[in-house]
C-alpha positions in Angstrom: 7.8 -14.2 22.1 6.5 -14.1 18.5 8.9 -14.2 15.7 9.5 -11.7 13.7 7.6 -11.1 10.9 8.7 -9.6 7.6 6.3 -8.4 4.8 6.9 -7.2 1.8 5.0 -4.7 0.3 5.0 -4.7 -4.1 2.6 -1.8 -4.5 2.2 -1.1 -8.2 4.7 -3.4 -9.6 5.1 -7.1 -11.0 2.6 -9.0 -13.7 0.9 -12.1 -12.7 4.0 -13.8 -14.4 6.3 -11.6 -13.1 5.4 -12.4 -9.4 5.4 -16.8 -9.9 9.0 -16.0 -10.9 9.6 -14.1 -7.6 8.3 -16.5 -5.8 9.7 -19.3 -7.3 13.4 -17.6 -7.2 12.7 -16.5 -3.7 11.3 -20.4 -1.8 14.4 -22.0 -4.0 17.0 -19.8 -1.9 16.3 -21.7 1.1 16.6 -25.2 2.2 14.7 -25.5 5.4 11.7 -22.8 6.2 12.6 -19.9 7.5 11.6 -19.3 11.5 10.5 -15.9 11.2 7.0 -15.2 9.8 7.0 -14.0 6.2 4.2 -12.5 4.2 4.1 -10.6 0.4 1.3 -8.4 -0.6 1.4 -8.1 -4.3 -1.5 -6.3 -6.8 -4.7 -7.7 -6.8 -4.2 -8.9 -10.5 -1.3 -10.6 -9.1 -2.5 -12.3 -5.7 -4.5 -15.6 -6.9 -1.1 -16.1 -9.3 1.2 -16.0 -6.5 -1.3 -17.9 -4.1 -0.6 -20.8 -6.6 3.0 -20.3 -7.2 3.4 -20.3 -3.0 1.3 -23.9 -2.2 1.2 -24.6 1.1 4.7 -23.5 1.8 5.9 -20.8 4.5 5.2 -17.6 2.4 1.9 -15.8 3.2 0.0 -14.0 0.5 -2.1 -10.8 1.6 -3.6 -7.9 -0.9 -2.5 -4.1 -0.2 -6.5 -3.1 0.2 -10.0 -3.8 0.7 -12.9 -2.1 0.8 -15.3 -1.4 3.7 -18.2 -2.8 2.0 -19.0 -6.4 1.3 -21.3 -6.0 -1.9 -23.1 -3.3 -3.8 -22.3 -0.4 -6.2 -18.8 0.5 -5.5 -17.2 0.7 -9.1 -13.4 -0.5 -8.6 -13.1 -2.1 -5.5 -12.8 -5.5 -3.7 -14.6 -6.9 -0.5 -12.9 -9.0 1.9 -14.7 -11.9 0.8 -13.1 -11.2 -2.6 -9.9 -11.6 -1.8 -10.7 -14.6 0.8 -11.6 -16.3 -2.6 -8.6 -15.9 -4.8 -6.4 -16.8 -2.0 -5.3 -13.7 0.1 -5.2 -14.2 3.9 -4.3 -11.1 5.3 -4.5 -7.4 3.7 -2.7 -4.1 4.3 -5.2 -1.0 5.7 -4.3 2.9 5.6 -1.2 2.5 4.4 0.7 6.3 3.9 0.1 6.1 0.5 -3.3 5.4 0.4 -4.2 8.2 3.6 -1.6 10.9 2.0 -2.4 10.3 -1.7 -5.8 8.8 -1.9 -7.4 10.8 0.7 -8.0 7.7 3.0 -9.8 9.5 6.4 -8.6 7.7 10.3 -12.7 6.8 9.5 -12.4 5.3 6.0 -9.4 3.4 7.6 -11.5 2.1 10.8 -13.9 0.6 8.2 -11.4 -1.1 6.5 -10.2 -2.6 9.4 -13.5 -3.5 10.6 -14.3 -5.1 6.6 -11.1 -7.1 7.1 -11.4 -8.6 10.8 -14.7 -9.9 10.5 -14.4 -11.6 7.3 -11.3 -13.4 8.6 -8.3 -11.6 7.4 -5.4 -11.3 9.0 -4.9 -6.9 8.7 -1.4 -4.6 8.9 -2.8 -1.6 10.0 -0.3 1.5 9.1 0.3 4.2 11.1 2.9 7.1 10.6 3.3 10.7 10.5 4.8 13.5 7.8 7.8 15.2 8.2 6.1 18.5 9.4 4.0 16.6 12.2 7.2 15.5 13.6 8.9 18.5 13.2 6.1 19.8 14.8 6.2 17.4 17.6 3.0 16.3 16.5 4.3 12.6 15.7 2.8 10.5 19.0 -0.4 12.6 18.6 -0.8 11.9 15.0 -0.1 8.1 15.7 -2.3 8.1 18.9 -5.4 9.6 16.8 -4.9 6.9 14.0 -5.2 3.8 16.5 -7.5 5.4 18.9 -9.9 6.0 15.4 -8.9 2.4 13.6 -9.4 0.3 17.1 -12.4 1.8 18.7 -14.6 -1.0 17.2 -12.2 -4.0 17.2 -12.6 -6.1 20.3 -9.4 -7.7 20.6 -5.8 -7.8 18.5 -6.0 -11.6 17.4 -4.7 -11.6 13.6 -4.2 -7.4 14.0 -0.5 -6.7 13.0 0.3 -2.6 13.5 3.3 -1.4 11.5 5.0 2.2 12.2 5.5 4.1 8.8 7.5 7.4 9.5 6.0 9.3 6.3 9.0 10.9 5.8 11.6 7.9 5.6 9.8 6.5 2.6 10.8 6.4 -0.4 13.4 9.2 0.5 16.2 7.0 1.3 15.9 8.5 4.8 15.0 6.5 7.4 14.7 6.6 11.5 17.1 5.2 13.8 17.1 2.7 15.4 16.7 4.2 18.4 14.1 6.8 17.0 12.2 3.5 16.0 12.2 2.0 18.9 11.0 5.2 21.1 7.4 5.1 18.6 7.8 1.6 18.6 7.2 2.1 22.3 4.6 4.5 22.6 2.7 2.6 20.3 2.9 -0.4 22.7 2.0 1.3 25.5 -1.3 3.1 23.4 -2.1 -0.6 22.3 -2.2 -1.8 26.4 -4.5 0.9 26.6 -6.7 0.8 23.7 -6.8 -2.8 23.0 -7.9 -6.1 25.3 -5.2 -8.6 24.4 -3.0 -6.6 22.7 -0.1 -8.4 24.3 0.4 -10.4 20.8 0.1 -7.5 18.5 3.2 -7.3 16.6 4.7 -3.9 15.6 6.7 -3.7 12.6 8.7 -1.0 11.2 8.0 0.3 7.7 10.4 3.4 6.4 13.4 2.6 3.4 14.1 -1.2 5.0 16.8 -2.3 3.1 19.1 -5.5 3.7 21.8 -2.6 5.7 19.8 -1.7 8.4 16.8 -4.3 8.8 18.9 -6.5 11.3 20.0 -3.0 13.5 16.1 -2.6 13.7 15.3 -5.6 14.3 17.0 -5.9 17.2 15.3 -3.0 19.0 12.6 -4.6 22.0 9.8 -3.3 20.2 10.3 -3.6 16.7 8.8 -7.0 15.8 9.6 -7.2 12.1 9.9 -4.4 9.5 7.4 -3.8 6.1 9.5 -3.3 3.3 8.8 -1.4 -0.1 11.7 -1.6 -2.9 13.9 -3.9 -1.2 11.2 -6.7 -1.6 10.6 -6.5 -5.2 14.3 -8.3 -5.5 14.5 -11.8 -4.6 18.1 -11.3 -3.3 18.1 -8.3 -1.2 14.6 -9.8 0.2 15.8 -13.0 0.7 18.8 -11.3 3.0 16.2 -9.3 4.9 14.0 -12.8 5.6 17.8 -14.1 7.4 18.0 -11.5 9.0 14.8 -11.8 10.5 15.8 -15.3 11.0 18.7 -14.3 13.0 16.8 -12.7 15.8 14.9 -15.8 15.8 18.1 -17.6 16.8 
């Protein structure tokens, strides 16, 4: 069984200064490494910073995007091989955010992926559907067409991490039960059997208003391998709590 991993996601927020102190505030709150895996994916202006801050400790430092391309005439965005150099090891691809309010296609997203894999990185690839999908009962077909699109050219799920993001539990202060969790959790197992050779490793996390309350509750669920948290990670205190918790299934 893999540990659980927990990965916090910064989006638009913290300075290059502003993320060493995080860091620094957040390693100094334990004594002894924690056993669950533990990644943060802050701004690009803020990666190589935090990369330093970190050293060789426990905490993982990944970037919230990458482009498809490796080189060329693409005004504002960054290769793989970019962030390989100041330091990132892993990246987040089709986030909600960036399919719902950048436009980001199941195709753009399979590229992504693609960019990511072969140049190394470990990749979160995020899947989820809106509130009217679900309401539609469109919600396992939405999240069926995003990994059928994203995985049809990746061969097999070593460094792939998936993680579930209801669209609608973001940012809304709503957020899935556990159980409600754990069914898409599920599904999405059973789709990564069947799309994936050696998908038996894939961890899925949950990603929808994860806050110190109710990450252990979800945590405990069979499929739910770890959880991808927004707000609650931007605060060494209320992240810290979510990192024991995830240490706690562990035990």
């Amino acid at each position: 069984m893999e540990p659980p991993l927990i990965a916090g996601n910064w989006k638009m927020h913290k300075t290059a200064r502003e993320a060493q102190e995080f860091v620094q505030d957040l390693v100094a709150r334990f004594d002894t490494a924690p056993t669950c895996d533990t990644w943060i994916f802050p701004p690009f202006t803020a990666i190589a910073a935090t990369v330093d801050a970190v050293g060789p400790g426990w905490l993982q430092i990944g970037a919230q995007n990458v482009s498809a391309h490796e080189s060329g005439a693409h005004t504002g965005e960054i290769s793989a091989t970019m962030l390989k150099d100041v330091g990132a090891s892993g990246v987040l691809v089709g986030h909600s955010e960036r399919r719902h309010v950048y436009g980001e296609t199941n195709a753009a997203v399979a590229g992504k992926l693609q960019a990511a894999l072969a140049n190394g990185l470990d990749a979160v690839l995020c899947v989820g559907e809106t509130l009217d999908q679900r309401d539609s009962g469109l919600a396992m077909d939405t999240v069926r067409n995003q990994l059928a699109s994203a995985l049809d050219s990746v061969d097999n799920g070593t460094r792939l991490t998936i993680a579930y993001e209801p669209v609608w539990a973001i940012g809304t202060g709503r957020t899935a039960t556990p159980e409600q969790a754990q069914e898409m959790h599920q599904y999405i197992r059973g789709e990564l059997d069947r799309l994936l050779a050696g998908a038996t490793g894939v961890r899925i996390l949950y990603g929808g208003s994860v806050k110190p309350g109710n990450a252990a509750e979800l945590m405990t669920q069979a499929d739910v391998d770890g959880v991808l948290v927004g707000g609650a990670s931007l605060e060494p205190g209320s992240f810290s709590e979510i990192i024991r918790n995830g240490t706690d299934v562990v035990a």
